[in-house]
C-alpha positions in Angstrom: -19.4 14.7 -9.4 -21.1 16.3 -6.7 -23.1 19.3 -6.8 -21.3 23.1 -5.6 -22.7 23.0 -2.5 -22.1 19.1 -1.5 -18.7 19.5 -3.3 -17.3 22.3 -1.0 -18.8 20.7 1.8 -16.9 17.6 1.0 -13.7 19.2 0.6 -14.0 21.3 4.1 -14.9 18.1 5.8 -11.4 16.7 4.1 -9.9 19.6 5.5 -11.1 19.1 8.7 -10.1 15.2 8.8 -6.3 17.1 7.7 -6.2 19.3 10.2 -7.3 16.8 13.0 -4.5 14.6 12.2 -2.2 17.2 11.4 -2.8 19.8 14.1 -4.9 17.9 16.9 -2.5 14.7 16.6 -5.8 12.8 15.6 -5.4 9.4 13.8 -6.9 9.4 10.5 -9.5 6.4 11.7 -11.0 8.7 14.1 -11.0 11.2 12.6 -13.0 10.5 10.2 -15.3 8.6 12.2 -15.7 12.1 13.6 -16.2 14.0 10.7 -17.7 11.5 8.0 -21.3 11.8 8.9 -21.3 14.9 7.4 -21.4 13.8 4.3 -24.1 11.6 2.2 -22.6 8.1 2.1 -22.2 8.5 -2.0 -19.2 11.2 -1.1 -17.4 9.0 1.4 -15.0 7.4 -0.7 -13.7 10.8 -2.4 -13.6 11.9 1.3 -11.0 8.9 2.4 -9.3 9.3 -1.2 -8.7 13.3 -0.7 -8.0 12.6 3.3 -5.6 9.7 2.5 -4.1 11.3 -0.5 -3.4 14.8 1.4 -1.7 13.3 4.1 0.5 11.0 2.1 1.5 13.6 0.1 1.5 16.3 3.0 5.6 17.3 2.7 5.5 18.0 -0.9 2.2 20.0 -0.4 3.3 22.2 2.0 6.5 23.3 0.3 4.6 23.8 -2.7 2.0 26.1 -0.2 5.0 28.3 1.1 6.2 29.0 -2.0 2.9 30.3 -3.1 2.1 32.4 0.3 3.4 35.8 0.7 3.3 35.1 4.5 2.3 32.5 6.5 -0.9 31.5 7.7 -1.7 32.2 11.2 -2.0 29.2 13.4 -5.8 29.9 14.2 -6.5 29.2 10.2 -4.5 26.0 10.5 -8.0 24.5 8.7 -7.4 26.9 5.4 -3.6 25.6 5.3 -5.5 21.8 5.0 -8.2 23.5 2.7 -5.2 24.7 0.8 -3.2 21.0 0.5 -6.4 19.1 -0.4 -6.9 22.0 -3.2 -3.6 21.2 -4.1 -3.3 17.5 -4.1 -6.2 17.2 -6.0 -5.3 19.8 -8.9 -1.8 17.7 -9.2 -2.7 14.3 -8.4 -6.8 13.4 -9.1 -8.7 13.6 -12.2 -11.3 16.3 -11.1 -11.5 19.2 -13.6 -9.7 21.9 -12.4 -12.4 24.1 -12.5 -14.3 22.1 -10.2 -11.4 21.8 -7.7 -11.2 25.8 -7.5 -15.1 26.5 -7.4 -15.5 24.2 -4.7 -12.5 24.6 -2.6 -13.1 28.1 -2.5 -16.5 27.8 -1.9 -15.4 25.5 1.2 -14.0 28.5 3.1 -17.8 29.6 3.8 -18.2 26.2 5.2 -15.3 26.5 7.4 -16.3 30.0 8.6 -13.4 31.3 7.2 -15.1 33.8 4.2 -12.3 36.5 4.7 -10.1 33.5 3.1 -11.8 32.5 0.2 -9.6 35.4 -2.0 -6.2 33.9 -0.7 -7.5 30.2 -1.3 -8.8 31.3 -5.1 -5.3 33.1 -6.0 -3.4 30.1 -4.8 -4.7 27.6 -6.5 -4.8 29.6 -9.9 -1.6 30.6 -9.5 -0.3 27.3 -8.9 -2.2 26.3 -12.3 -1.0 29.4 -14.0 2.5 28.8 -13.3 2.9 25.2 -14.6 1.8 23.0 -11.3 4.0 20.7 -9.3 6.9 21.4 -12.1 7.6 24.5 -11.0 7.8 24.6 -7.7 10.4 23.6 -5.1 11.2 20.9 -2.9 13.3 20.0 -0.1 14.4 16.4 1.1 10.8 16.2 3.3 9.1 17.3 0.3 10.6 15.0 -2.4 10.7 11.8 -0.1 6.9 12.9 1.4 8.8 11.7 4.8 9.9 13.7 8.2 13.4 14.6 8.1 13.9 12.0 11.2 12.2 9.0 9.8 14.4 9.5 6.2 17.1 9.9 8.5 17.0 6.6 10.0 15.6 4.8 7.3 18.7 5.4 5.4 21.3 4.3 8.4 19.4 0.7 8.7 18.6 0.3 4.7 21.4 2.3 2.9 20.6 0.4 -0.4 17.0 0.2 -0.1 16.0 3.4 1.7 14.7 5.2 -1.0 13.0 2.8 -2.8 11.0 1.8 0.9 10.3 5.7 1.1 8.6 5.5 -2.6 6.7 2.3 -1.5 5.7 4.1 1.4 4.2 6.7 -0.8 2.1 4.3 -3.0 -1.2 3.0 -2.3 -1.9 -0.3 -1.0 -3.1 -3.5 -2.3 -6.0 -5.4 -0.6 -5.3 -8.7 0.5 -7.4 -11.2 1.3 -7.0 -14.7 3.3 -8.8 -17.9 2.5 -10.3 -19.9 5.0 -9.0 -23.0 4.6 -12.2 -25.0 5.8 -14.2 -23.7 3.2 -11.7 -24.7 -0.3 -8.4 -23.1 -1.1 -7.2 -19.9 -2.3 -7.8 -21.1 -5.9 -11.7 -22.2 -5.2 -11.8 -18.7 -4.0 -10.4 -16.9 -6.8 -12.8 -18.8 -9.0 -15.6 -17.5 -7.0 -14.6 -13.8 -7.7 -14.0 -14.3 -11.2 -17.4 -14.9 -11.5 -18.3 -12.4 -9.6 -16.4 -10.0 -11.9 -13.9 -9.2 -9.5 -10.4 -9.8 -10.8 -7.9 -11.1 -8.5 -4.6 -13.3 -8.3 -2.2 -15.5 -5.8 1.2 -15.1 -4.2 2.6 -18.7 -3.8 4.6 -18.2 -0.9 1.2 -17.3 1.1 -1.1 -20.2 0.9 -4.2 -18.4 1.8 -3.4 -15.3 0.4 -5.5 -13.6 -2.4 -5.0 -10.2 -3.8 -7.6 -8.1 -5.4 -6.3 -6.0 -8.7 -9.0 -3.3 -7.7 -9.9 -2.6 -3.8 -14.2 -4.0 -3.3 -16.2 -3.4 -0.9 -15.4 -5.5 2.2 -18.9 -6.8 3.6 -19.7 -7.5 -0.3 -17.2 -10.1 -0.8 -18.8 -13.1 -1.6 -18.7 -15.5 1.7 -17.1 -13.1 4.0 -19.8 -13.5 6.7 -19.7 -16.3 6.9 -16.1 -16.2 7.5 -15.2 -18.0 4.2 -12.6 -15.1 4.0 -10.9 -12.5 5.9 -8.9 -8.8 5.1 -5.5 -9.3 5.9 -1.8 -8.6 4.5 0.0 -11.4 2.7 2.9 -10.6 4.9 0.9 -10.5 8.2 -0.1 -14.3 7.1 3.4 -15.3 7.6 3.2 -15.2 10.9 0.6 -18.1 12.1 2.6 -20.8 9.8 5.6 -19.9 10.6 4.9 -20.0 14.5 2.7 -23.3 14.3 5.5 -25.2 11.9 5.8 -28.4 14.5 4.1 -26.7 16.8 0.6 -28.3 19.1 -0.9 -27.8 22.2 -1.5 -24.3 24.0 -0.4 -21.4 22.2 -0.6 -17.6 23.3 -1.8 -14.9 21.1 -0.4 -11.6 22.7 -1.0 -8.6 22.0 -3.7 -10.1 20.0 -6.2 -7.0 18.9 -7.6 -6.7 16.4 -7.8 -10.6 15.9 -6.4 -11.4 12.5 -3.3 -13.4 13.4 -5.7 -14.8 15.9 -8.0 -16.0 13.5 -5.7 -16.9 11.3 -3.7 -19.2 14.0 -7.0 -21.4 14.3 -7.7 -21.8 10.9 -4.2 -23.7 10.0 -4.4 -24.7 13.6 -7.4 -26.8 13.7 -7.6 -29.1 16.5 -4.0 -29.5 17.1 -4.1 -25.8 19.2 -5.3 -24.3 22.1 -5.3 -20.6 21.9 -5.6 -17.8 24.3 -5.8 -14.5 23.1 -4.6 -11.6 25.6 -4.4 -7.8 25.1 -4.6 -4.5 27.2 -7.3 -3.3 25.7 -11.2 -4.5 26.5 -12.7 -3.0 23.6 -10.0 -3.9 20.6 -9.8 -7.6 23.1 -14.0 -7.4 21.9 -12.9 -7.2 18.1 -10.9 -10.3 18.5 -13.7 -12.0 20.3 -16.1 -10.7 17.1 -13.6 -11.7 14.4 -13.8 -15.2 15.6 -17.3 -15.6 16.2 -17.4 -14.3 12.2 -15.6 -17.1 11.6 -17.0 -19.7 13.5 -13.6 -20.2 15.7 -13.4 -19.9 19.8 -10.3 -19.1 21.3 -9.7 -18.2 25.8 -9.9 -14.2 25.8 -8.1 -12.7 28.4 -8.0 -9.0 28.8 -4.2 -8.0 30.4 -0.8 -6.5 30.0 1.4 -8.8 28.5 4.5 -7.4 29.8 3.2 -8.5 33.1 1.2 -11.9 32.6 1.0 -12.4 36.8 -2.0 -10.6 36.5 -3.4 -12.8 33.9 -1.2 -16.1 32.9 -2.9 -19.8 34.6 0.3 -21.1 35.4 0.7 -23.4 32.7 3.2 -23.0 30.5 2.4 -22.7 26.1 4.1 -24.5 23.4 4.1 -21.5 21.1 3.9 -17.9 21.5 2.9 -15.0 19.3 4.2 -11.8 20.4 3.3 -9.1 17.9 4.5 -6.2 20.1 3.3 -2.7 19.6 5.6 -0.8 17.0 5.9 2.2 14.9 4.0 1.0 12.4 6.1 2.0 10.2 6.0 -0.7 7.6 2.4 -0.4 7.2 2.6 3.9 6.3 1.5 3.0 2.7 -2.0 1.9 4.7 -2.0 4.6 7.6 -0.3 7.7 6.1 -1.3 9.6 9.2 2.0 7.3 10.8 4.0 10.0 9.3 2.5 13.1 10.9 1.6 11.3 14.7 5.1 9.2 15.5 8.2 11.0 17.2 11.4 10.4 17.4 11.3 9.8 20.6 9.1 7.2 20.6 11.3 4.8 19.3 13.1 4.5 22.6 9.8 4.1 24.6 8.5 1.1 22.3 12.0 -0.6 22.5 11.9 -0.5 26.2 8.3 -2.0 26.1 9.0 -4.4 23.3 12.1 -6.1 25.8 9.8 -6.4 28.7 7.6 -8.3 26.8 9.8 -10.8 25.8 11.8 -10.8 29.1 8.0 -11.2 30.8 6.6 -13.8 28.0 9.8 -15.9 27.5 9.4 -18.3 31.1 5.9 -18.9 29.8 7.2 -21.1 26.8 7.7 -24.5 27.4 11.2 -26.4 26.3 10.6 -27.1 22.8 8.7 -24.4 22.7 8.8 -21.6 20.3 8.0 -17.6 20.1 7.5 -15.7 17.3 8.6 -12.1 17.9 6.9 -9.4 15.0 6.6 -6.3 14.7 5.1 -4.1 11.6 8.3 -1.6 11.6 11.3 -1.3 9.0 13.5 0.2 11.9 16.0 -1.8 13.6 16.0 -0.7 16.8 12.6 -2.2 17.5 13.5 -5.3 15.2 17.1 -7.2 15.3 18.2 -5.0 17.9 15.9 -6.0 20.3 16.3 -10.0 19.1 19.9 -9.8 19.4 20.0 -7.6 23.3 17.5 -10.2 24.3 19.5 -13.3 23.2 23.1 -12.4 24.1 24.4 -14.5 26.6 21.5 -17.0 26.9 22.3 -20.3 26.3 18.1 -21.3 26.6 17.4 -20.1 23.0 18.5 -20.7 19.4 17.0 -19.0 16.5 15.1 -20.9 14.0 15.6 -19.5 10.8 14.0 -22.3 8.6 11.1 -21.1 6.4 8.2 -23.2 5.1 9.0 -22.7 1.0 11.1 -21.3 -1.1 8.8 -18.9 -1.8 8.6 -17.3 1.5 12.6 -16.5 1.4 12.5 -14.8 -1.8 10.2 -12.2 0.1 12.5 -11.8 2.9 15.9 -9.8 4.1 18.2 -12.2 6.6 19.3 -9.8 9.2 21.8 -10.4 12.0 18.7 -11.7 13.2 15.8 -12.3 12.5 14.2 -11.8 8.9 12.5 -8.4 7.1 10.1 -8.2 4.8 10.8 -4.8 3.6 6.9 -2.2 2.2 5.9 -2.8 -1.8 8.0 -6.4 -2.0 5.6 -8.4 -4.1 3.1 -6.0 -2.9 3.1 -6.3 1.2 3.2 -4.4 4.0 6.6 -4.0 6.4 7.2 -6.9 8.4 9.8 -8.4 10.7 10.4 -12.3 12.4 12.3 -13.9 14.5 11.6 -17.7 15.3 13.4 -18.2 18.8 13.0 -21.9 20.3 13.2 -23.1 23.7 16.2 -25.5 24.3 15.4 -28.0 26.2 
């Protein structure tokens, strides 16, 4: 527990990171890269646990804040009305005493230069104490489903038997996952090298190198990881690189590579048998990439470039496999980013999906006959998945869909769709995911 003092300057800083997300259209990353130093490094973790916690839970918070407001807040205190939900979530959701979380969150209006406040922020709290807590109060659809209206909206028309159960998974924290690098011993070895290190853990057999850790650890702690014996990564993101490379040698293209772990992951399986190039618009995340493999002792051709228009990059020679993890939504990794919620629009839905089919109408005459492309995206929606898959294949008669997965254990994880296959948030404990396998006949 930290002291008064530290402890409302911890929960304005929280509000800050809310607001900044909330009001600024900030993503949680930066900003709490902005606001973080702050703090001592000891407080960090309650920060990101209050920051993450408030946003997730952001709908039902702010219901729960009208009902206890006479009036609203005026826009210029938007940083109380974040004070207010981190009170909030962490009277109904966190084990802090409740004394604590009133002392300090009141104290944290002096820290916000917003004195004049403390009052309000002290009788809403109690109040909400005093009247039962989250029992008692009411909630709408956005508030129950901790969702924007849209995004429930059109979860429910593409999953009308799973949509609420995705909402919920949404909602929950999520695992870490690790991946094994094969070079230095299995999954298994590497399981036996946690346990004894104390750090409990377990497998998922329908992801090779996948290892999942029953309580999250400290990343650069992990035993081997700089040496690149191991890497962070979902267990459903490491369905991409084998399903792509299954018969697959020669020159392969990473695009849209950043940050680098599919990357990493492709020259792991791929050994000797690839030759990968790496391409994405972005020097700085293209840098990342270039970092992640030199952690792992790996070299891959970085190019930095659009990949919906590879003239201003692309050799001339065509690949025998192509990854093309096209920007998304995100919205199958929410459970890990809950600031998705509060930054995506309707309306970019539309925008994405256009970009998403120039990619693979600019990437497709790269890939050789034979070849094959793996088209993913981290989104649940189907107008950025099978709805792309299916616009781009009508009418072709140079493509056939390659539905054929490595084990067993892989199809139990996924939903067939028209085309294509879904891994759908909190199955076996992944992330969102969507593939389609489309080959090049020759």
């Amino acid at each position: 527990m930290t002291d008064n003092k530290g402890g409302a300057e911890l929960r304005a800083t929280a509000a800050l990171v809310v607001d900044a997300v909330v009001s600024a259209g900030r993503s949680l990353d930066r900003a709490l890269a902005e606001h973080e130093s702050r703090l001592p490094q000891r407080d960090r973790s309650l920060l990101r646990l209050l920051s993450y916690g408030t946003l997730r839970n952001y709908w039902c918070l702010q219901a729960w804040i009208k009902a206890l407001l006479s009036r609203p807040l005026r826009p210029r205190d938007s940083s109380i009305g974040a004070l207010l939900a981190v009170g909030l979530y962490q009277l109904s959701d966190t084990r802090i005493p409740d004394h604590a979380v009133v002392s300090e969150t009141v104290a944290a209006t002096r820290v916000l230069n917003k004195p004049k406040l403390a009052g309000l922020v002290n009788a809403v709290l109690r109040t909400f104490l005093r009247e039962g807590g989250s029992s008692t109060m009411p909630l709408g659809v956005e508030a129950r489903f901790a969702h924007p209206q849209w995004f429930i909206d059109a979860v429910r028309k593409d999953w009308p038997d799973d949509w609420q159960a995705l909402l919920a998974a949404n909602n929950d924290r999520a695992p870490m996952w690790l991946r094994t690098n094969p070079r230095h011993g299995t999954a298994a070895d590497y399981v036996a090298r946690l346990t004894a290190e104390g750090i409990e853990s377990e497998l998922l057999p329908a992801a090779p190198q996948a290892v999942r850790l029953l309580a999250p650890h400290d990343v650069e702690a992990l035993p081997g990881f700089a040496a690149g014996h191991v890497s962070v990564q979902d267990a459903a993101a490491q369905l991409a690189a084998p399903f792509l490379l299954d018969g697959v040698a020669g020159r392969v293209l990473d695009a849209c590579a950043a940050p680098g772990g599919k990357s990493g992951h492709l020259k792991e399986i791929g050994a000797g048998r690839i030759e990968l190039s790496c391409v994405d618009v972005d020097q700085m995340r293209l840098a990342a990439v270039g970092a992640s493999l030199e952690r792992l002792g790996l070299d891959a051709t970085l190019f930095c470039g659009d990949a919906s228009n590879p003239e201003s990059w692309w050799d001339g020679q065509l690949y025998d496999g192509i990854l093309l993890d096209v920007p998304c939504s995100a919205s199958g990794v929410i459970r890990r980013h809950p600031d998705i919620k509060h930054l995506r629009r309707p309306g970019d839905i539309a925008s994405l999906a256009s970009l998403q089919f120039a990619m693979l109408l600019a990437l497709w005459p790269l890939l050789k006959a034979g070849g094959r492309l793996l088209y993913v995206t981290c989104s649940v929606l189907a107008a950025e998945n099978d709805e792309i898959v299916r616009r781009f294949v009508s009418g072709r008669d140079d493509i056939k869909e390659i539905n054929l997965l490595q084990n067993n254990n892989i199809r139990d994880l996924m939903r067939p769709k028209a085309t294509g296959q879904q891994v759908l948030p909190g199955t076996a404990g992944l992330d969102g995911f969507y593939f389609a396998c489309l080959g090049k006949v020759r």
